[in-house]
C-alpha positions as a LaTeX table, in Angstrom:
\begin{tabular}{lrrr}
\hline
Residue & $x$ (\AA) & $y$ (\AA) & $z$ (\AA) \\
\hline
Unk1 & $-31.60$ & $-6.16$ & $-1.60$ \\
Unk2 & $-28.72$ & $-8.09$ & $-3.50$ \\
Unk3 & $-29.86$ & $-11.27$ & $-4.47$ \\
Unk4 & $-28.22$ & $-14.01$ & $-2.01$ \\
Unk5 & $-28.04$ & $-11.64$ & 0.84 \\
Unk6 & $-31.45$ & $-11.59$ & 2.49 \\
Unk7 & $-31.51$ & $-12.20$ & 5.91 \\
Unk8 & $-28.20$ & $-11.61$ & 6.99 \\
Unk9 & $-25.74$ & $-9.30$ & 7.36 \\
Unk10 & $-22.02$ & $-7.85$ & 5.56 \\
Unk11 & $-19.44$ & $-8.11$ & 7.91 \\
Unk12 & $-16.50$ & $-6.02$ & 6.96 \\
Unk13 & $-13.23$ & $-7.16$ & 8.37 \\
Unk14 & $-10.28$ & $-4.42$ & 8.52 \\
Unk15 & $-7.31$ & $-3.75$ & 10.85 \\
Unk16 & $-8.54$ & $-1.46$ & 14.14 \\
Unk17 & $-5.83$ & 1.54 & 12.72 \\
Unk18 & $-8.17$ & 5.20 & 12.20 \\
Unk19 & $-7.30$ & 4.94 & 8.82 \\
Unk20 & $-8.35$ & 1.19 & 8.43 \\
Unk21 & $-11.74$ & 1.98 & 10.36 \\
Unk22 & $-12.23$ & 4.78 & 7.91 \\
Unk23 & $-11.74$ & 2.82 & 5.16 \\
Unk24 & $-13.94$ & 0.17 & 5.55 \\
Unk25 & $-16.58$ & 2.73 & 6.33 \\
Unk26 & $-16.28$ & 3.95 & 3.28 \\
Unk27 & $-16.76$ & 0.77 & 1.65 \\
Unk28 & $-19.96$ & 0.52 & 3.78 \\
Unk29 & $-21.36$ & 3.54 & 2.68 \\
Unk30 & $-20.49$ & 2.58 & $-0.90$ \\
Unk31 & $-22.12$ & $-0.57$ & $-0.35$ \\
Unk32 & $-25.36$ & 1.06 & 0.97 \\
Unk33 & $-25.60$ & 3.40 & $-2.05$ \\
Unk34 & $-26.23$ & 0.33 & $-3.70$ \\
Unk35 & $-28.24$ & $-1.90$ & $-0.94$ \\
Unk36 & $-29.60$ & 0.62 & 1.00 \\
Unk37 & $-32.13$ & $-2.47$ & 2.84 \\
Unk38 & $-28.42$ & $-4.84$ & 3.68 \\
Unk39 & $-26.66$ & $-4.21$ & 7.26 \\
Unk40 & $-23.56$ & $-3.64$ & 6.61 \\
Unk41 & $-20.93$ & $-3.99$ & 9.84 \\
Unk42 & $-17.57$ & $-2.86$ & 9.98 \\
Unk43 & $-15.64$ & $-5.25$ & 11.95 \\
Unk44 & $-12.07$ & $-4.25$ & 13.61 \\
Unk45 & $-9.80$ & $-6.94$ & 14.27 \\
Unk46 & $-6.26$ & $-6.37$ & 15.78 \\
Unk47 & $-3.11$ & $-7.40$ & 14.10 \\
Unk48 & 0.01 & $-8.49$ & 15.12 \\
Unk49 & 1.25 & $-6.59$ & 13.13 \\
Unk50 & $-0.41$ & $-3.68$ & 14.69 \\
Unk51 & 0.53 & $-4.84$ & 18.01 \\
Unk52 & 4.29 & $-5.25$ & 17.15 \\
Unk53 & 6.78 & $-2.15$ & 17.51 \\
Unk54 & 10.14 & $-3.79$ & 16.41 \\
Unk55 & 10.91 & $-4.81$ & 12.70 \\
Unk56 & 8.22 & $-5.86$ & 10.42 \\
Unk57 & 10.99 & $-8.64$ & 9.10 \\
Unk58 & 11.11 & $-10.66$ & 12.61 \\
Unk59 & 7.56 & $-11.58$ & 12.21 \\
Unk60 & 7.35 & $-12.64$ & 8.63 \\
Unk61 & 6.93 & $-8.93$ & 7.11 \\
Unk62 & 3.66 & $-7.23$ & 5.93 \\
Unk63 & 1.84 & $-10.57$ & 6.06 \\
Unk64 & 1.94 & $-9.61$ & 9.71 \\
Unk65 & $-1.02$ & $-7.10$ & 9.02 \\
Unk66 & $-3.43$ & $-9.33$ & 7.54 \\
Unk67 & $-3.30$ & $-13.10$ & 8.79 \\
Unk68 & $-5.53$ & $-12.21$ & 11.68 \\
Unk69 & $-7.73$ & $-10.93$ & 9.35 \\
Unk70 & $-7.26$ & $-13.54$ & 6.65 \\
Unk71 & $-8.33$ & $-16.25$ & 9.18 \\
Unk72 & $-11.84$ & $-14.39$ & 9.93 \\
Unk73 & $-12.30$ & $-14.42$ & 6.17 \\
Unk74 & $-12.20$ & $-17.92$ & 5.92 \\
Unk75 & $-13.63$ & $-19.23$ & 9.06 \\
Unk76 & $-16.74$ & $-16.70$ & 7.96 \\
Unk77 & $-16.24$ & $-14.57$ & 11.12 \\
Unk78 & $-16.09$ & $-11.78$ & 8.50 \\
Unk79 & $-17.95$ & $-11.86$ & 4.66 \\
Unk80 & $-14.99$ & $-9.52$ & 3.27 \\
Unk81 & $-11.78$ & $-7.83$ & 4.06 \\
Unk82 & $-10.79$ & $-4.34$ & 3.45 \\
Unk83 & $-7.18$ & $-4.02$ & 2.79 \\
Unk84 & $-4.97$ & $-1.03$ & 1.34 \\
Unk85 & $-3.00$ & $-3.25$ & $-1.52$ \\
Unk86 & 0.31 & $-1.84$ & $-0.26$ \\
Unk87 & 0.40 & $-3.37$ & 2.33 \\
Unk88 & $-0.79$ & $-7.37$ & 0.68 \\
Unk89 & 2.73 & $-8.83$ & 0.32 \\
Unk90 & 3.80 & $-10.46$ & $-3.41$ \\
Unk91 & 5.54 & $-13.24$ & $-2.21$ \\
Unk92 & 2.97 & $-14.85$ & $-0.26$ \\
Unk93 & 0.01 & $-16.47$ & $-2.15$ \\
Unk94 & $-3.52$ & $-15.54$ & $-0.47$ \\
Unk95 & $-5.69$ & $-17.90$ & 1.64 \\
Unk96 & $-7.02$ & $-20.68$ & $-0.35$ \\
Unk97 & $-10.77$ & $-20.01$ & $-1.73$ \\
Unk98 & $-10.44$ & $-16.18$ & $-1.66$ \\
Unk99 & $-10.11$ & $-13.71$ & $-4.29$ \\
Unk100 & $-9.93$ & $-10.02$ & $-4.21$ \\
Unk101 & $-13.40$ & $-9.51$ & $-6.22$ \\
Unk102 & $-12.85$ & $-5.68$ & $-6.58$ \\
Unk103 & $-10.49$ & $-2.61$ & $-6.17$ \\
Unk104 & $-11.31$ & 0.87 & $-5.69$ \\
Unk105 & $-10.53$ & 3.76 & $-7.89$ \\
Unk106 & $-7.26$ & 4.53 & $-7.23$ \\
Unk107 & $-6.96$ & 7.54 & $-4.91$ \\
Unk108 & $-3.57$ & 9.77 & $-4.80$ \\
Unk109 & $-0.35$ & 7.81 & $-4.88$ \\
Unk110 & 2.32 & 10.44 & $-3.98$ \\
Unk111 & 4.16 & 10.45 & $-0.62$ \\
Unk112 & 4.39 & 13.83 & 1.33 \\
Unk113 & 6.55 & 15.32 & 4.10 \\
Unk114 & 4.67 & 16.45 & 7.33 \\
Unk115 & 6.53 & 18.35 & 9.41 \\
Unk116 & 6.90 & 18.55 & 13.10 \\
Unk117 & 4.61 & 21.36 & 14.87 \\
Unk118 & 7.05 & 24.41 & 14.71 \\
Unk119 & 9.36 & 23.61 & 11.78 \\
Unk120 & 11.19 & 26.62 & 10.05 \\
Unk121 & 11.55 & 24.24 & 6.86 \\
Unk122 & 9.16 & 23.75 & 3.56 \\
Unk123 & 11.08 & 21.31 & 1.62 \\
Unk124 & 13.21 & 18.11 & 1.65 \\
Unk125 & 15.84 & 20.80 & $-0.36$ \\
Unk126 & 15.96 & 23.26 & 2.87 \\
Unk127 & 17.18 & 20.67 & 5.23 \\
Unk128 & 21.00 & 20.74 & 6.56 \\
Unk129 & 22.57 & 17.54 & 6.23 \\
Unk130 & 22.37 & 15.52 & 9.28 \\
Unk131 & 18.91 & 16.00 & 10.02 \\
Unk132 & 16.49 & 13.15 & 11.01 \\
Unk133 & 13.11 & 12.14 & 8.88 \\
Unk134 & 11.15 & 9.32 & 10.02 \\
Unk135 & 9.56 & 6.58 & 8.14 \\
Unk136 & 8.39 & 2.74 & 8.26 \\
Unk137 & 9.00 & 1.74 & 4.74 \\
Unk138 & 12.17 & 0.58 & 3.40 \\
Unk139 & 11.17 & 1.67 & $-0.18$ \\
Unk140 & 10.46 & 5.38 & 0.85 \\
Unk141 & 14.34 & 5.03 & 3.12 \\
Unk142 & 16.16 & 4.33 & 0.01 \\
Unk143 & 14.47 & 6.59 & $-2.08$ \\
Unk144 & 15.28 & 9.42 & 0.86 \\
Unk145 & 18.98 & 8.69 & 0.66 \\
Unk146 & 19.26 & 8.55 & $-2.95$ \\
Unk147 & 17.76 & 11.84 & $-3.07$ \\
Unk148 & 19.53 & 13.21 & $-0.64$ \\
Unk149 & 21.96 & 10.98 & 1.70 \\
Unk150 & 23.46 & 13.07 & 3.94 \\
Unk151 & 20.24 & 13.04 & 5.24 \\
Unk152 & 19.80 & 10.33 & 8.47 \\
Unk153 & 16.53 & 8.67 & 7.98 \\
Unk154 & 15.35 & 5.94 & 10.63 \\
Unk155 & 12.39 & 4.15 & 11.23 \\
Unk156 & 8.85 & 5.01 & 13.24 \\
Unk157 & 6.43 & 2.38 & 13.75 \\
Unk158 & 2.47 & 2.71 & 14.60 \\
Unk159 & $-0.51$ & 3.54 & 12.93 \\
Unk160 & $-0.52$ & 7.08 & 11.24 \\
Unk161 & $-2.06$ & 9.13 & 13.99 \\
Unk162 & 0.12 & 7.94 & 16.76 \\
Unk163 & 3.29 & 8.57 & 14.38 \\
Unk164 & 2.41 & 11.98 & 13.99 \\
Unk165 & 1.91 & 12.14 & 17.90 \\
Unk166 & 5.11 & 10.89 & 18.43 \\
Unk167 & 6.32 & 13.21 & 15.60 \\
Unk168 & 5.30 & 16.46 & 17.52 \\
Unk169 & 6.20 & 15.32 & 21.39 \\
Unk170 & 9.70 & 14.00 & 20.90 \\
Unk171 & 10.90 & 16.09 & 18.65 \\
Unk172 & 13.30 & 12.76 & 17.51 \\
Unk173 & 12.58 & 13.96 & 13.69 \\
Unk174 & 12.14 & 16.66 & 11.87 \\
Unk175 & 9.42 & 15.18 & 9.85 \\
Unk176 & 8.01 & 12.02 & 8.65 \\
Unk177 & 7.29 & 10.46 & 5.03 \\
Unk178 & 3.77 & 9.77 & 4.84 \\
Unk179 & 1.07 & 8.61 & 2.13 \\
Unk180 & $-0.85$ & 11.79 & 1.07 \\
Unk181 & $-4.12$ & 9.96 & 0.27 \\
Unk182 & $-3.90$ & 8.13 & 3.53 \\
Unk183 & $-3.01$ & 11.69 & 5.28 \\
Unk184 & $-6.75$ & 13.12 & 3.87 \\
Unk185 & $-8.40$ & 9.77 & 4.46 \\
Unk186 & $-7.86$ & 10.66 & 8.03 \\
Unk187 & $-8.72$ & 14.09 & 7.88 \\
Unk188 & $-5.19$ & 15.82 & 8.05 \\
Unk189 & $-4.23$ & 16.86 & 4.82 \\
Unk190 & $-3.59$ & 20.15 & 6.39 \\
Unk191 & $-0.17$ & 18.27 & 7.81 \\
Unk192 & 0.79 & 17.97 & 4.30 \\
Unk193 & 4.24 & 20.12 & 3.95 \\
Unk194 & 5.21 & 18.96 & 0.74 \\
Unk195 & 4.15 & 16.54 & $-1.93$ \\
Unk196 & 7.03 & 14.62 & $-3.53$ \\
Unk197 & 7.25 & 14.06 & $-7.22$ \\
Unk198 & 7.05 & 10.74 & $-8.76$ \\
Unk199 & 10.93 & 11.43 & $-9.94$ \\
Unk200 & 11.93 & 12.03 & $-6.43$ \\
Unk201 & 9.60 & 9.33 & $-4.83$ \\
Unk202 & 8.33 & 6.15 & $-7.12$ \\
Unk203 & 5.46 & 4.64 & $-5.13$ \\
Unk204 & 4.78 & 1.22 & $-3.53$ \\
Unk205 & 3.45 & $-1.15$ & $-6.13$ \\
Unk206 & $-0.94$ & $-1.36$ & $-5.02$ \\
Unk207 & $-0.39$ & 2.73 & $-3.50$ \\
Unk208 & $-3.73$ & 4.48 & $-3.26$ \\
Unk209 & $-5.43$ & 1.00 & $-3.99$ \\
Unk210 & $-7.87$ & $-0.29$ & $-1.55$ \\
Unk211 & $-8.88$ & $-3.94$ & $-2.48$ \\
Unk212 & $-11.85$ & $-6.05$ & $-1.49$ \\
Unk213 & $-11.46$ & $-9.67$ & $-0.51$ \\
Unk214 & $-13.87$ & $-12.66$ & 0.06 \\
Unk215 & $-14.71$ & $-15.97$ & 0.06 \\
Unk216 & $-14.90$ & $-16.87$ & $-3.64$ \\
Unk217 & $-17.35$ & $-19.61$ & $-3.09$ \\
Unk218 & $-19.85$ & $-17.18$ & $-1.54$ \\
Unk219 & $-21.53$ & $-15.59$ & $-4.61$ \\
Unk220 & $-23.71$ & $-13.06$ & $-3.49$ \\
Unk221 & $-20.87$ & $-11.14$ & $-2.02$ \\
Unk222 & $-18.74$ & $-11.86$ & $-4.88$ \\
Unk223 & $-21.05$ & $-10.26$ & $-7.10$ \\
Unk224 & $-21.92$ & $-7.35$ & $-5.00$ \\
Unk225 & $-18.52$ & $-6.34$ & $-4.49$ \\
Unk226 & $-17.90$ & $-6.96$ & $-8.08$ \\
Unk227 & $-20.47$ & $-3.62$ & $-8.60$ \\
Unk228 & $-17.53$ & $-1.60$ & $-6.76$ \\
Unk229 & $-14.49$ & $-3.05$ & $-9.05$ \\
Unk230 & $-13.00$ & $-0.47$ & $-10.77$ \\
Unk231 & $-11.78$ & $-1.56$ & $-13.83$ \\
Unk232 & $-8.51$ & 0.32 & $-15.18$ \\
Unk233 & $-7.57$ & 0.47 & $-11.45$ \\
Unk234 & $-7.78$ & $-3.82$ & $-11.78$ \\
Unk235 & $-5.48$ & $-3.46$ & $-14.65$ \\
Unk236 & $-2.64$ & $-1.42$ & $-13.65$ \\
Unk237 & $-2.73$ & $-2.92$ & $-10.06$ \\
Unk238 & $-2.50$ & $-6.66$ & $-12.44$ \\
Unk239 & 0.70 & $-5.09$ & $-14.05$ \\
Unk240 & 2.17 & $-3.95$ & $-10.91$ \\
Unk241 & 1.69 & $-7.00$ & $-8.93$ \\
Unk242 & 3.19 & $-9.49$ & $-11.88$ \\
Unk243 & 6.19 & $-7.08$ & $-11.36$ \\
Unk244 & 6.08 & $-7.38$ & $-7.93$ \\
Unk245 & 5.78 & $-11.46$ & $-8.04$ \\
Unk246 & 8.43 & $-11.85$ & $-10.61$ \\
Unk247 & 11.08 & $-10.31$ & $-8.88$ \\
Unk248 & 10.28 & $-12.34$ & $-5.94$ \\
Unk249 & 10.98 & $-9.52$ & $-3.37$ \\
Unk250 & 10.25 & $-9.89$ & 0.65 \\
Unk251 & 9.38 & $-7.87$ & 3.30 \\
Unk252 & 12.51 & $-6.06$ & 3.63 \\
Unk253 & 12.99 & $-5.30$ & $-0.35$ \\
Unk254 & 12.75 & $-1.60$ & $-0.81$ \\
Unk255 & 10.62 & $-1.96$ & $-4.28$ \\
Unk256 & 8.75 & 0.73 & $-6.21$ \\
Unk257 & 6.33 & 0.27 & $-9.22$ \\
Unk258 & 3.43 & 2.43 & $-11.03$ \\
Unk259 & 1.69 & 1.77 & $-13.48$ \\
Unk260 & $-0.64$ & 4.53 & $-15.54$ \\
Unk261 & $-3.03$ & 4.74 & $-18.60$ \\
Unk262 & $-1.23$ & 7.03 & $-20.92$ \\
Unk263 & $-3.42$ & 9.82 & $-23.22$ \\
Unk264 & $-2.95$ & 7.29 & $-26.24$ \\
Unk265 & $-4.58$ & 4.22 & $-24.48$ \\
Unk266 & $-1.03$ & 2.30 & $-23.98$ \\
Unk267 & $-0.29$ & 0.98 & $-20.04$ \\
Unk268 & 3.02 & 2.77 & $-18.90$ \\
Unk269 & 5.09 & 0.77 & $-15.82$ \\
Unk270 & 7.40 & 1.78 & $-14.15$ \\
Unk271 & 9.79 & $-0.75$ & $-12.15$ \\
Unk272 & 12.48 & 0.19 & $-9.18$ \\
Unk273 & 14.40 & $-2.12$ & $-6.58$ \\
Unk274 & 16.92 & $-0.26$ & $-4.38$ \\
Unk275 & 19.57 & $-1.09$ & $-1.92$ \\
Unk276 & 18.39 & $-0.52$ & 1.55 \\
Unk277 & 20.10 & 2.90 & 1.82 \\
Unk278 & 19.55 & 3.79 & $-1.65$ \\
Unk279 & 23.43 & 3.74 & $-2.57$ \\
Unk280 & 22.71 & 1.25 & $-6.01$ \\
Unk281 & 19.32 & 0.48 & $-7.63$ \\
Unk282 & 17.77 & $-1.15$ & $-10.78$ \\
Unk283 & 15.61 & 0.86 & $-12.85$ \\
Unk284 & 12.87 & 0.39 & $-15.71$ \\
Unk285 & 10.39 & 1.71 & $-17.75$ \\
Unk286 & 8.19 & 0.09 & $-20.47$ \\
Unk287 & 4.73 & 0.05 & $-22.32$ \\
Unk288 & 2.63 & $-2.71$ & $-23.62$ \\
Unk289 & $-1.33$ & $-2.76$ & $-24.25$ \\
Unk290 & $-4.29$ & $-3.25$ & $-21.60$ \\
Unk291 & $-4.83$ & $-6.51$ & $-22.55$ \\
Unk292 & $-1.01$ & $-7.34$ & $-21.45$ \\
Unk293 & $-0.86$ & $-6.06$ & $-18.14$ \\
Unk294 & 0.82 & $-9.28$ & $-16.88$ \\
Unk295 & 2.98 & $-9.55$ & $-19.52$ \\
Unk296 & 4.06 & $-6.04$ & $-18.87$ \\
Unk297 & 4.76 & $-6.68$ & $-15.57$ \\
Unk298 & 6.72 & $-9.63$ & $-16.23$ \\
Unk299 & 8.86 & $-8.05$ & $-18.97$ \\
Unk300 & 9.78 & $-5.00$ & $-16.08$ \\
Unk301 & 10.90 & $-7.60$ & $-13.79$ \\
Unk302 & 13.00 & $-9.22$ & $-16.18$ \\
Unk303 & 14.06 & $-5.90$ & $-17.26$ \\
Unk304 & 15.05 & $-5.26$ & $-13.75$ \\
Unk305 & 16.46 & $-8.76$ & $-13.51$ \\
Unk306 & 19.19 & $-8.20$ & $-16.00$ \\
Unk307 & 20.08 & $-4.80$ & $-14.40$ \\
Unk308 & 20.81 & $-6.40$ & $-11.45$ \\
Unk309 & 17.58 & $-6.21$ & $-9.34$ \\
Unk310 & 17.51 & $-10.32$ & $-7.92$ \\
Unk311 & 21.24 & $-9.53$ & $-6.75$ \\
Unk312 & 20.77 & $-6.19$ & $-5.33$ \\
Unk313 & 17.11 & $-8.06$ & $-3.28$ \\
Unk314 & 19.37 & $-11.57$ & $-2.61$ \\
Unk315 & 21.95 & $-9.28$ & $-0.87$ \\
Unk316 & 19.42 & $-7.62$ & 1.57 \\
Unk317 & 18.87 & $-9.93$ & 4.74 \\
Unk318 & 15.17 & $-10.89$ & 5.23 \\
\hline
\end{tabular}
């Protein structure tokens, strides 16, 4: 048993989505590896930012799908949150008291095209111009259209399974722009079509990252959770974030950033902001040692900053 714990149980607080209830299972099973004597309780709380079909923006953005959850943390209804980092907004500092004591091994970061059930096309390349692709993220839009914008790309709302429903009854698209890690953490990579290149499609800053979040006044948990931290993940997502803080971007911004460990140790980021249809965007690459992750990050934003990226985010309407 982790000392501090005896006698009661983890309560794991995630969003009710498949994919968020199969997340924080997986964190419970990690968790057991480790205390296999500690109840450990996955706890599904609703959003409203689940509950909400119209735009993200009219309810404060991707804060949306965590204050629910945020309030359970600190009220103790819940001992930790389980949160996929894409979706923890920059510009809005978290809860008072509560840290994110670790972050999982990054999984897969690229985006991928699923098709609708009976499509004669294999590639974004194939498709005529005109044709409609769904999506619900203004970064993955703008990278669409500046890839190829004759394309018409619009927006689908609701948790992964019920967009691919939607995706295969409507018949409104002709596919949809989905994360491939999140795609097998549900069990259907075998709707993967095609798997877009980091040149085609630069991912959201915290993709494939799932981050765990407590009280950090409650110790035991702290340090359990700390046993699941994985540390180069922690540094590139501390590189990525800076970037994402500096540039001060909101819900609506389409930004992209990745950071990587390169073969010869050095941290590589890479920094995008876009218009919201793709037309103009700010772009930036640079290196700088583990130790200066936030330093890195902050020298992409300004990097971005002087190619225009504050102007091209202050003329996008929140």
């Amino acid at each position: 048993m982790a000392r501090g714990l005896e006698g009661r149980a983890l309560r794991l607080g995630t969003r009710t989505s498949p994919m968020a209830m199969g997340q924080a299972r997986d964190v419970a099973d990690r968790i057991f590896e480790i205390c296999p004597d500690l109840d450990v309780q996955v706890i599904g709380i609703e959003t409203s930012g689940d509950r909400w079909q119209g735009d993200l923006a009219e309810l404060g953005g991707k804060g949306a799908f965590m204050k629910e959850i945020d309030r359970a943390l600190v009220m103790g209804v819940v001992d930790a949150a389980v949160h996929c980092l894409k979706d923890v907004p920059g510009d809005i500092p978290p809860p008072p008291g509560t840290c994110f004591a670790a972050y999982l091994e990054r999984d897969d970061v690229h985006d991928a095209v699923v098709w609708r059930n009976g499509s004669p096309f294999r590639s974004l390349d194939e498709l005529p111009p005109g044709t409609s692709i769904g999506t619900s993220s203004v970064r993955r839009k703008a990278q669409l259209l500046r890839h190829r914008p004759d394309l018409h790309v619009d927006r689908i709302r609701g948790n992964v399974n019920s967009r691919l429903a939607r995706l295969d009854a409507e018949h409104r698209f002709e596919a949809l722009v989905l994360a491939a890690a999140g795609l097998r953490r549900i069990g259907m990579d075998d709707r993967i079509g095609e798997v877009l290149s980091l040149d085609v499609m630069c991912p959201a800053v915290g993709a494939g990252v799932i981050g765990l979040q407590c009280r950090g006044s409650d110790a035991a948990v702290v340090e359990l959770l700390r046993l699941l931290d994985h540390a180069e993940t922690r540094v590139h997502v501390r590189a990525e974030r800076a970037m994402l803080h500096a540039l001060q971007g909101h819900c609506n911004s389409p930004i992209a950033g990745h950071c990587h460990t390169t073969p010869d140790g050095q941290l590589s980021l890479i920094g995008m902001v876009f218009t919201r249809e793709g037309g103009q965007f700010a772009y930036a690459h640079e290196w700088d040692t583990p130790n200066r992750a936030e330093e890195l990050g902050a020298y992409v934003a300004s990097v971005l900053g002087r190619k225009g990226a504050r102007d091209i985010i202050r003329g996008i309407p929140h």
